[in-house]
C-alpha positions as CSV (number, residue, x, y, z in Angstrom):
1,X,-22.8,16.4,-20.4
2,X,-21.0,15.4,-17.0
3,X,-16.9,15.4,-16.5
4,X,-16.1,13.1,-13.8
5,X,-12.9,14.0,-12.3
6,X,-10.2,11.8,-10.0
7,X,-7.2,13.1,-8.7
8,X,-5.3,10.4,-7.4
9,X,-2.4,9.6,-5.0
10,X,-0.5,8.9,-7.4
11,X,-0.3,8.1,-10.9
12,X,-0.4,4.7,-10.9
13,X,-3.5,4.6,-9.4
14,X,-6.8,4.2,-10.7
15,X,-10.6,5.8,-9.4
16,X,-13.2,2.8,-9.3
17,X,-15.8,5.5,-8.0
18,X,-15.8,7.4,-11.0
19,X,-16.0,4.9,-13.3
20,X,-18.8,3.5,-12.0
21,X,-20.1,6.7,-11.6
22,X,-19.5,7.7,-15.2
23,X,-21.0,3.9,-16.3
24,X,-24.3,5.1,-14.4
25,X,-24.2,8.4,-15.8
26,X,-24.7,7.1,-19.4
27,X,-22.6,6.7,-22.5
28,X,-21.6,10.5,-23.1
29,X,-20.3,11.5,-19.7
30,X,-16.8,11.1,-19.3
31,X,-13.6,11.2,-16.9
32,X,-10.5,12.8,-15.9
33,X,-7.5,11.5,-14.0
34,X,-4.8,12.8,-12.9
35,X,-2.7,13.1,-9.4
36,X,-1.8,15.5,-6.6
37,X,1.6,15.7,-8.1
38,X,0.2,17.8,-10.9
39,X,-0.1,21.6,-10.7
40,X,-3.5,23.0,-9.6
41,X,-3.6,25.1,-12.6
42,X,-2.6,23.1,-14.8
43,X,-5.3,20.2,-13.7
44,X,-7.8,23.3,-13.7
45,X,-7.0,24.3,-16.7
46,X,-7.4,20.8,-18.7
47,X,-10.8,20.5,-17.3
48,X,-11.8,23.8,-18.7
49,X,-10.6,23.1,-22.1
50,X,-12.9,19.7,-22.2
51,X,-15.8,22.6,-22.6
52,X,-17.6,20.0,-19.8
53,X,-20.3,22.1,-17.7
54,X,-21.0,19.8,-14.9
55,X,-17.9,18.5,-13.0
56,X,-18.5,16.4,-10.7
57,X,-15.2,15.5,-8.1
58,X,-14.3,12.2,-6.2
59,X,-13.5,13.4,-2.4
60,X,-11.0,11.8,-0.4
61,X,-8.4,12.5,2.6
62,X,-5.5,13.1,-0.1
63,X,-6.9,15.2,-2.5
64,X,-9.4,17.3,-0.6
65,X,-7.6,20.5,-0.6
66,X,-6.8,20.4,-4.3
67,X,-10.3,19.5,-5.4
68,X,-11.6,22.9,-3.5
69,X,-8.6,25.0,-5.3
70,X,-9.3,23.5,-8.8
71,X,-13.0,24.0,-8.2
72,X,-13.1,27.6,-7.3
73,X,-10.5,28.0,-10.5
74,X,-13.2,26.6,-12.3
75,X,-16.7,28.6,-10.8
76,X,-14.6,32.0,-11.2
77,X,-13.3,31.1,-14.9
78,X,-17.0,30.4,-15.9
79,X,-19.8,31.2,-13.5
80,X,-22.2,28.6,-14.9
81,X,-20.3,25.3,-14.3
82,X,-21.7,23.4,-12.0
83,X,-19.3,22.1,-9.5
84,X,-20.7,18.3,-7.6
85,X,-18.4,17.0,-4.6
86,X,-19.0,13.1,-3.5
87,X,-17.1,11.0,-0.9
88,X,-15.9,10.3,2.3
89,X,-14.0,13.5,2.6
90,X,-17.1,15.7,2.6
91,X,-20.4,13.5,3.2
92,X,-19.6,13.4,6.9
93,X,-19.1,17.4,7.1
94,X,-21.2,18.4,3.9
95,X,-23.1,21.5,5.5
96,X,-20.0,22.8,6.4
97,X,-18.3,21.9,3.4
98,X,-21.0,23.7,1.6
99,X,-21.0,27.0,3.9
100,X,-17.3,27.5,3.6
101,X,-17.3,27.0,-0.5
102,X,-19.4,29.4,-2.4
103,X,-17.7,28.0,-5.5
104,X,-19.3,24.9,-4.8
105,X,-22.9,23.7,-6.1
106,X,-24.2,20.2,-4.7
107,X,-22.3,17.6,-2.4
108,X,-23.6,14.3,-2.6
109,X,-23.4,11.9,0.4
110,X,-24.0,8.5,0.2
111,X,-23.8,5.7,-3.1
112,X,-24.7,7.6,-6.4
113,X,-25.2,5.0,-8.4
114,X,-28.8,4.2,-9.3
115,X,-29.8,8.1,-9.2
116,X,-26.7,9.8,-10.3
117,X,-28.1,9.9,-14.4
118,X,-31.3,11.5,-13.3
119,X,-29.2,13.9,-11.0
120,X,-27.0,14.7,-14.4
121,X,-29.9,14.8,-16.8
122,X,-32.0,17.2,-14.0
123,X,-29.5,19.2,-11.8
124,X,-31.3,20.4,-8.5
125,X,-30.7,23.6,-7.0
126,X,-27.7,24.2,-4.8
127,X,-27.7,22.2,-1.7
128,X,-26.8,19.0,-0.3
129,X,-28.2,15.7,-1.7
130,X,-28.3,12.0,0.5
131,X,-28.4,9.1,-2.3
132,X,-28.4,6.2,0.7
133,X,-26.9,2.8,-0.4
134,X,-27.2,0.4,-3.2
135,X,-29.1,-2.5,-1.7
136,X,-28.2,-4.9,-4.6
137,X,-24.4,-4.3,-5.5
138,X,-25.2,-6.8,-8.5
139,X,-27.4,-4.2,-9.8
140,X,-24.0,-1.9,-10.8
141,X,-22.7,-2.9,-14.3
142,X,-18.6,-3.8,-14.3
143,X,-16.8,-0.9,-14.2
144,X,-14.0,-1.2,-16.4
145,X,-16.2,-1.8,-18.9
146,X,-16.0,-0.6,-22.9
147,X,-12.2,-1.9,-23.1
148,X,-11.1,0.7,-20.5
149,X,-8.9,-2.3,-18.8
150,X,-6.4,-1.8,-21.6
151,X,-5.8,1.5,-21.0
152,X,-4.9,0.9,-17.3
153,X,-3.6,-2.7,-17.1
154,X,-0.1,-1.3,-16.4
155,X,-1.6,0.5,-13.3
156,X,-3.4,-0.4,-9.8
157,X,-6.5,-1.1,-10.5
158,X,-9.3,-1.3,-7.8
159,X,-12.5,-3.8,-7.4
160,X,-14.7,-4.6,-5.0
161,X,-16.9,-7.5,-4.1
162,X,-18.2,-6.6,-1.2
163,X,-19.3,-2.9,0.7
164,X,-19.9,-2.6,4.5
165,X,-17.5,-4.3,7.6
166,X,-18.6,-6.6,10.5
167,X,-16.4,-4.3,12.9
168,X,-16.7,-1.5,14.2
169,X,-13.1,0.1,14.8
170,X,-13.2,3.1,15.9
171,X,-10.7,4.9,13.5
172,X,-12.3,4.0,10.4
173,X,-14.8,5.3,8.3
174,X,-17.2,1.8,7.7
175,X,-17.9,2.5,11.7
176,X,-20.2,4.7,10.1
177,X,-22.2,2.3,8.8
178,X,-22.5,-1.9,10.2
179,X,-23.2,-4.7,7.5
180,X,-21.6,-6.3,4.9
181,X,-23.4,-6.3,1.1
182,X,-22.0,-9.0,-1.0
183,X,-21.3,-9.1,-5.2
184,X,-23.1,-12.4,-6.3
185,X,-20.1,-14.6,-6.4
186,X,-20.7,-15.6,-10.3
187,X,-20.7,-11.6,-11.2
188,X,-17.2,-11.4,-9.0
189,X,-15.7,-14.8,-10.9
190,X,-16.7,-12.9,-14.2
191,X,-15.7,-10.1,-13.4
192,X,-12.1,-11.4,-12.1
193,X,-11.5,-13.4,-15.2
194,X,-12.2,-9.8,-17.1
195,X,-8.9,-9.0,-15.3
196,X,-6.8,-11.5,-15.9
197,X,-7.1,-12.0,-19.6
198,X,-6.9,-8.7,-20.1
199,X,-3.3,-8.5,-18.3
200,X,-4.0,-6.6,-15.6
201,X,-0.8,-6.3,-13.6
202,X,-2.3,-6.0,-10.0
203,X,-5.8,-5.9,-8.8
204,X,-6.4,-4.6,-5.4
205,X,-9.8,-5.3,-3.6
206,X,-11.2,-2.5,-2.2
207,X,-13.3,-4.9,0.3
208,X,-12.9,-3.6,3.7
209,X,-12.8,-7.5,5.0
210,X,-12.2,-10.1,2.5
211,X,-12.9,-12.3,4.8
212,X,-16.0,-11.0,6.3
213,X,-17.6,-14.9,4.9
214,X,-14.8,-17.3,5.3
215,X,-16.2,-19.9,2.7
216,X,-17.0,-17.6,0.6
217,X,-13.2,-16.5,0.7
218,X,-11.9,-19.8,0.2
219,X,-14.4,-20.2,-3.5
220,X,-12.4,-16.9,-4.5
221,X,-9.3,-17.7,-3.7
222,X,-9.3,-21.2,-5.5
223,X,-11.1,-19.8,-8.3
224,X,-8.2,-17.2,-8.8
225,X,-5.8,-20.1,-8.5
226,X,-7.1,-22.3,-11.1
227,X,-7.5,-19.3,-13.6
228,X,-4.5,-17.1,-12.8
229,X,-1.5,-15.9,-15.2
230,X,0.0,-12.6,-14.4
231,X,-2.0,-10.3,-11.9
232,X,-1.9,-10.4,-8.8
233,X,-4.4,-9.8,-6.2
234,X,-3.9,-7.4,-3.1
235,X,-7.1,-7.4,-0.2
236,X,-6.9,-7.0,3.8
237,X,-8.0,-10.0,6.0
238,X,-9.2,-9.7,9.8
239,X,-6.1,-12.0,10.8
240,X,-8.3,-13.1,14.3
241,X,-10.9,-14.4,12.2
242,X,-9.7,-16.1,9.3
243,X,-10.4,-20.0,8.8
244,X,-8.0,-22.9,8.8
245,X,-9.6,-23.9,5.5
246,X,-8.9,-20.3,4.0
247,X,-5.0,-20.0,5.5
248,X,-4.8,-23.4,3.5
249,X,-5.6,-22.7,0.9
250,X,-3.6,-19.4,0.5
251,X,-0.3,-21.2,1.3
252,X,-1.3,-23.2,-1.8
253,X,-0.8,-20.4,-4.1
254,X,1.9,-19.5,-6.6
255,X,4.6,-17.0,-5.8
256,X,3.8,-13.3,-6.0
257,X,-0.1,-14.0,-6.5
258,X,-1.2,-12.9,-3.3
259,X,-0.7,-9.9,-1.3
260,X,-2.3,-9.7,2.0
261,X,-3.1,-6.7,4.4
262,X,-3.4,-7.4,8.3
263,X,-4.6,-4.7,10.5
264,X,-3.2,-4.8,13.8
265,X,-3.2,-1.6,14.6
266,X,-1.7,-2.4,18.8
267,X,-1.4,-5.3,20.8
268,X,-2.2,-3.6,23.7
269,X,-5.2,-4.9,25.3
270,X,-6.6,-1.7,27.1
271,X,-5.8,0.1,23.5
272,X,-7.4,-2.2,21.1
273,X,-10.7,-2.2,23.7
274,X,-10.6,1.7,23.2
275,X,-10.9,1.4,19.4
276,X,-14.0,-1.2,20.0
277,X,-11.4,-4.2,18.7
278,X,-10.9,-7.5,20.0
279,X,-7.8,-8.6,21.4
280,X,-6.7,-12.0,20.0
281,X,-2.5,-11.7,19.2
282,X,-2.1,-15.3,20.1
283,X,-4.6,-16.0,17.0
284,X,-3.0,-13.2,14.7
285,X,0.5,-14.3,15.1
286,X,-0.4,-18.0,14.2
287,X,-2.1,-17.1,11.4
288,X,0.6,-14.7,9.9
289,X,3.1,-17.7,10.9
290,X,1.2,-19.9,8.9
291,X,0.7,-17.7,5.8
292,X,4.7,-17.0,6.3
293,X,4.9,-20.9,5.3
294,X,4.5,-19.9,1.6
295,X,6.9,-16.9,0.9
296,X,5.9,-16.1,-2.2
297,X,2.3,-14.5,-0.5
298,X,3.7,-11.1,0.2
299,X,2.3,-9.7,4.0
300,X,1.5,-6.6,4.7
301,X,0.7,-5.6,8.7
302,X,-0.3,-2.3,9.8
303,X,0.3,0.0,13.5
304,X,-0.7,3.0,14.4
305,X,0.2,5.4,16.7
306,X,-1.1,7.6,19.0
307,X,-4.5,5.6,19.7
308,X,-6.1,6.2,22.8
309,X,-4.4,4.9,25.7
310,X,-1.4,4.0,24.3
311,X,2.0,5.5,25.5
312,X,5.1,5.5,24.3
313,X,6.4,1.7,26.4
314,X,3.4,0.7,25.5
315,X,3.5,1.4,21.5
316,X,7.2,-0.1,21.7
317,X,5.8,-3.4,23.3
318,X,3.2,-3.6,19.9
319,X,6.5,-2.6,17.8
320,X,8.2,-5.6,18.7
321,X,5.7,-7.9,18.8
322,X,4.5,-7.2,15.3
323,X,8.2,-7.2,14.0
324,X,9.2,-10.4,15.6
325,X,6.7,-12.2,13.4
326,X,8.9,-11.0,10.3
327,X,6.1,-9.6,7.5
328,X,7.5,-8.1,4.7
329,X,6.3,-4.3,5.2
330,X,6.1,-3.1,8.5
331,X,3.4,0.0,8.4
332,X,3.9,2.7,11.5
333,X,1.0,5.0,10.7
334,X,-0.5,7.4,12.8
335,X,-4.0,8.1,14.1
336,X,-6.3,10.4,12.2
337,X,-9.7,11.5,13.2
338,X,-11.6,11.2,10.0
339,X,-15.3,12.7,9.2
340,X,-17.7,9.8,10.2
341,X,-15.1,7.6,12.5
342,X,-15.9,7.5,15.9
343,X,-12.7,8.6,17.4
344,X,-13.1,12.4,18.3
345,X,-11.6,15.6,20.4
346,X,-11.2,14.0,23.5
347,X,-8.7,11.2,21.8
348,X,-6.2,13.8,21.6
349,X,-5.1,16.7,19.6
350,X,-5.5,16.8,15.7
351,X,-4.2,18.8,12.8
352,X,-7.7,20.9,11.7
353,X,-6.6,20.3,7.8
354,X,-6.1,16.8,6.2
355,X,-5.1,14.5,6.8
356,X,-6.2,15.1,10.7
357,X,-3.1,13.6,12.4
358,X,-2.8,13.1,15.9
359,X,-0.3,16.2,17.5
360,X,-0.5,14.6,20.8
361,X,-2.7,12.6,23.7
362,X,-3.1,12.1,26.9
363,X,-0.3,9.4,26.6
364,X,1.9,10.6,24.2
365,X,3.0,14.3,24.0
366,X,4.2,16.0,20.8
367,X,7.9,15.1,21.2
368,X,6.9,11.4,21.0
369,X,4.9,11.7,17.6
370,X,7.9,13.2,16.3
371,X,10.2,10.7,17.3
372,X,7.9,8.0,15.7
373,X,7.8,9.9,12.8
374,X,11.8,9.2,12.3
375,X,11.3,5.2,13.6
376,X,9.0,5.3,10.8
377,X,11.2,6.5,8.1
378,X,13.9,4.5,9.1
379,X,11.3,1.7,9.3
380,X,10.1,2.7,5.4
381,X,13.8,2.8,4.2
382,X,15.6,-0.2,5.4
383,X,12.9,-2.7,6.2
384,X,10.2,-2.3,3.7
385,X,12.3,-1.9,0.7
386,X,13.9,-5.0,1.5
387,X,17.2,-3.3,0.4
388,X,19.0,-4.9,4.0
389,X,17.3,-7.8,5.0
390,X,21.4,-9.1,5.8
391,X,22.3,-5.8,7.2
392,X,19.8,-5.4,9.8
393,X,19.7,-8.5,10.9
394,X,23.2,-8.3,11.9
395,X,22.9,-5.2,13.4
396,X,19.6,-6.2,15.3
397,X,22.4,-8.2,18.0
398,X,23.1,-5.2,19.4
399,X,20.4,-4.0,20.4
400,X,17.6,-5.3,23.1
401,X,14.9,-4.5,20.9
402,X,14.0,-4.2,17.2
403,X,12.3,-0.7,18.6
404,X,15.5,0.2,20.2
405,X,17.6,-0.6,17.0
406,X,15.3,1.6,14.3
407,X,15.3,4.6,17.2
408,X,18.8,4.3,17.2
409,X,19.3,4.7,13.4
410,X,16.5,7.9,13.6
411,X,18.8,9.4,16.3
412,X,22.5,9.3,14.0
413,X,20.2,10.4,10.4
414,X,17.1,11.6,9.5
415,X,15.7,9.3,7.1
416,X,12.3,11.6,6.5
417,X,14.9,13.3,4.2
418,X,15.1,12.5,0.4
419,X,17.8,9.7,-0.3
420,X,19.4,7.3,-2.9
421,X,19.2,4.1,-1.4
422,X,23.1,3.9,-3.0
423,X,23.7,6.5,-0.4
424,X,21.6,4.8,2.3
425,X,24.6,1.9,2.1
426,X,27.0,4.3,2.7
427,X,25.1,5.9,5.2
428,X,25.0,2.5,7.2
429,X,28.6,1.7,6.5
430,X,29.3,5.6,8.1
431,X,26.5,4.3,11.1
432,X,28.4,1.7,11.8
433,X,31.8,3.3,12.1
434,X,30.6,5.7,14.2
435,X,28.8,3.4,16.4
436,X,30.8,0.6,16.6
437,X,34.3,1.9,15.7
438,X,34.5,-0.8,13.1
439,X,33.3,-2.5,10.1
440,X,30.8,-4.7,12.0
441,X,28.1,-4.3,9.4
442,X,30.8,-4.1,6.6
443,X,30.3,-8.0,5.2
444,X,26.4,-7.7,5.7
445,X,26.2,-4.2,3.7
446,X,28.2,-5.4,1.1
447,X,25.8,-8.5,0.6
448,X,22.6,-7.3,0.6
449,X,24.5,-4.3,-1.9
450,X,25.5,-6.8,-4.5
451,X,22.1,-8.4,-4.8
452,X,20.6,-5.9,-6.4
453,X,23.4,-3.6,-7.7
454,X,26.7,-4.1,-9.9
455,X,28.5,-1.1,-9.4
456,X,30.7,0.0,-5.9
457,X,30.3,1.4,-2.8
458,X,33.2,3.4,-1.5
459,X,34.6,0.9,1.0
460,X,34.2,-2.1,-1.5
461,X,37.2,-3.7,-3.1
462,X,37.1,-4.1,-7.0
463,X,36.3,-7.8,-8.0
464,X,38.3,-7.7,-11.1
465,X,40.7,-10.7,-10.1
466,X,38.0,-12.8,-9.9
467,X,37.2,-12.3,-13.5
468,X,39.3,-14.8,-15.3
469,X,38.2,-18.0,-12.5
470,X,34.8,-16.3,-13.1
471,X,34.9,-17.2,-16.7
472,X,36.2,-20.6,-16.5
473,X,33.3,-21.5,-14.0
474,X,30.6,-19.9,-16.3
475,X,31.8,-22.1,-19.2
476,X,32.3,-25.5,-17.4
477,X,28.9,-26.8,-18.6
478,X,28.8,-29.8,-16.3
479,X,28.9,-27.8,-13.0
480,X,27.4,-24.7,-13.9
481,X,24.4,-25.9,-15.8
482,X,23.6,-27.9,-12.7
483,X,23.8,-24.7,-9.8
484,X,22.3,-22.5,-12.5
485,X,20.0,-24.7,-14.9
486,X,17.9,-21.5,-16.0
487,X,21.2,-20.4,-17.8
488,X,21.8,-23.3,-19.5
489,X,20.9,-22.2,-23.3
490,X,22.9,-18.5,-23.3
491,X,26.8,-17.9,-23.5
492,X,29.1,-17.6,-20.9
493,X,29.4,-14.1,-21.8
494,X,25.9,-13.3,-21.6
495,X,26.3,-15.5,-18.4
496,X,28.5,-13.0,-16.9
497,X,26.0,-10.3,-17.4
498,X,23.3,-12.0,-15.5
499,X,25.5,-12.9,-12.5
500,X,27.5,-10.8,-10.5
501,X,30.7,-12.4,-8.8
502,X,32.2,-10.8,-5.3
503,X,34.3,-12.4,-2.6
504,X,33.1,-11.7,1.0
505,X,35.3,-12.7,4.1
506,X,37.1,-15.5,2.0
507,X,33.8,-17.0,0.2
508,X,32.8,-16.2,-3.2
509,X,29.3,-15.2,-4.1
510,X,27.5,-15.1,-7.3
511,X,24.9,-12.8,-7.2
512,X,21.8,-12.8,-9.5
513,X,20.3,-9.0,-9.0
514,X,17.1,-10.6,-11.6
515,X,15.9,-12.5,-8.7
516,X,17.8,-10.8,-5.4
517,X,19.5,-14.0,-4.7
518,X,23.4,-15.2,-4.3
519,X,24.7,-18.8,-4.2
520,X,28.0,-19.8,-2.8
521,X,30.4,-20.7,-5.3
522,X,33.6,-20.8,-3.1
523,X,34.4,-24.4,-3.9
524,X,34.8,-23.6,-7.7
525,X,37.0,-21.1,-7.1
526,X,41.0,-21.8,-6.5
């Protein structure tokens, strides 16, 4: 009847649109994932072989290009499929979409739906096809329906209790359209539940404000707390607006059940007024200082470069002030004019072909961009993998900025280049050296090495001699039971599996790669 088709990002990720789609189609449609890592012809060719005559694509940024390759594959293999396109990625451009794509049937703009089974059972003629919006997002039956949450608990799965944003940025698509439709919060709460007793490992909300309605925030986030096991939930937060009552009653949640998104984008007035946001870093940097309070809720804060009026000091200035308040990722995008965002020709100089990335402005010439484009991999490597939290914050002394310290590293090796992060420690150790002219970062490399890794680097001595003490700590019962107490029911043998030992400038550490942690054990040690 109707082959609804997703290519993703990456595996691991899931399509809520085409579910929901495929749930409104009726019981005998049906859907294909895969991701843009697979071979055009071979995601061509297992869509022909379903025997499907109507295939209908999800269009977004990423995928775009395939979508049109696999399609025409598809139209020239047999003449009477019907090819559908829906999304963001051609409902803002879909005459021209249509003009350029002979291959191509309909493209649907708009939320499909309450009208996509008619449209399946009753396929107009060729042309372009507005659906509007759902008015009553209650009114759309829970996608994962059917027990298709155990197929995909081990993945990212996406929900949504809300459509529309109260803002208005400029770079972003939900400029498009102002408001914000709610899911009646009992439907959400069932829904949620749905997730976490069927194992879902991580649920990420879709929403484009979570807290567009504080209170209404807070019921969620306490009814997630009292119900929770395993998954985790990921959604994006205006920072400026949050509540007191809401930050609360995050910092009251377990580790690793929380992961939250903060869009800074600058913190340049003059820049944020050009993108129609308000300017408010004295209220974004309390409230990601007061989220930092718990550690276990993992923050996520977002820049972007190349945004009208920003130059290159300027863009430093929000590059420090966003690091200094210590999140755990550190995103450096960079601008993109989208189809349906308001930010357009005359904010600079775009690729024509997705994703649409800024070349250069009237502030920032080309040789910029691609000098942010190495911060940004260095960025990506070392400080979002958390791989050398020690290391760079030894080497940060050096340097006047944290800007000046990640442009640095670009400048001596291109981290855009495909690495082990095994070699990455070497590479820092060889940074150093050349640097330095010494071992200055030798200690901290070392450490933050060990706490995830057993093996050797080549400038590390072998900890061998510490062995035999090793062994003598592990099975003194009285001591180690009390500095390690989650060990206390295995072997010393299977003890020394669990725990790595290494002296560092005289003190001996035992590190526990499980939990990325190391405890000083010097005094046990002769």
């Amino acid at each position: 009847m109707a082959l609804f088709v997703a290519i993703n990002a990456k595996y691991v990720h899931t399509s809520l649109s085409v579910r929901y789609l495929k749930n409104a189609a009726g019981e005998s449609a049906k859907i294909y994932e895969c991701s843009i890592n697979d071979s055009t012809a071979a995601v061509a060719e297992e869509i022909f072989k379903t025997g499907e005559k109507h295939i209908l694509f999800s269009c977004y940024l990423w995928n775009i290009e395939m979508v049109l390759k696999v399609s025409e594959i598809l139209k020239k293999a047999d003449n009477n499929i019907i090819i559908t396109l829906g999304g963001p990625e051609v409902s803002f451009n879909a005459e021209k979409v249509l003009a350029e794509n002979p291959h191509i049937t309909h493209i649907v703009c708009g939320e499909g739906e309450t009208k996509m089974a008619e449209f399946i059972k009753n396929p107009p003629k060729r042309g372009i096809y507005d659906f509007g919006f759902v008015q009553n997002l209650d009114d759309l039956p829970f996608a994962y329906a059917n027990g298709e949450l155990e197929k995909i608990a081990d993945r990212l799965v996406y929900y949504e209790t809300q459509r529309g944003c109260p803002y208005n940025c400029a770079f972003c698509l939900s400029s498009a359209a102002r408001g914000v439709r709610f899911r009646s919060l009992d439907i959400v709460k069932k829904d949620i539940l749905e997730f976490i007793n069927s194992g879902v490992r991580l649920v990420k909300l879709v929403d484009r404000t979570f807290n567009a309605d504080n209170r209404r925030a807070v019921e969620l986030v306490e009814f997630i707390k009292e119900n929770s096991k395993n998954t985790s939930f990921h959604f994006e937060v205006k920072a400026e607006s949050i509540s007191d009552e809401l930050i609360d009653s995050l910092i009251g949640a377990r580790k690793g059940l929380f992961q939250l998104e903060i869009g800074v984008q600058s913190t340049d007035k003059d820049t944020l007024s050009a993108i129609s946001r308000q300017e408010n870093f004295e209220k974004l940097s309390y409230v990601v200082k007061r989220l930092s309070q718990n550690r276990g809720i993992h923050l996520h804060l977002d820049l972007i470069a190349g945004l009208p009026t920003e130059n290159l000091e300027k863009f430093k200035k929000s590059f420090n002030d966003v690091y200094s308040l210590n999140p755990h990722d550190l995103q450096l995008g960079f601008l993109k004019k989208l189809h349906g965002a308001k930010i357009t020709d005359d904010d600079g100089v775009f690729s024509s072909f997705p994703p649409y990335e800024v070349i250069k402005t009237d502030f920032m010439g080309y040789e910029d961009i691609v000098m942010l484009k190495g911060v940004s991999a260095a960025l990506e490597k070392l400080y979002n993998s958390g791989a050398f939290f020690n290391t760079l914050k030894t080497l940060i002394c050096e340097f006047s900025s944290p800007f000046e310290m990640f442009y640095d590293l670009s400048q001596y090796f291109d981290f855009t280049k495909s690495i082990s992060q095994k070699r990455l420690y070497e590479v820092m150790h060889e940074y150093a050296i050349a640097r330095f002219g010494g071992n200055k970062l030798k200690n901290a490399i070392i450490f933050d090495f060990c706490l995830s890794n057993r093996d050797y680097l080549s400038f590390m001595e072998n900890d061998e001699g510490l062995k035999k003490e090793a062994f003598e700590f592990l099975k003194n019962e009285e001591i180690f039971t009390k500095i390690f107490p989650e060990f206390k029911d295995i072997k010393p043998t299977e003890r020394y599996k669990k725990l790595r030992f290494y002296k560092i400038d005289n003190k001996v550490f035992a590190f526990d790669s499980n939990e990325k942690k190391a405890t000083d054990v010097t005094n046990f040690f002769a």
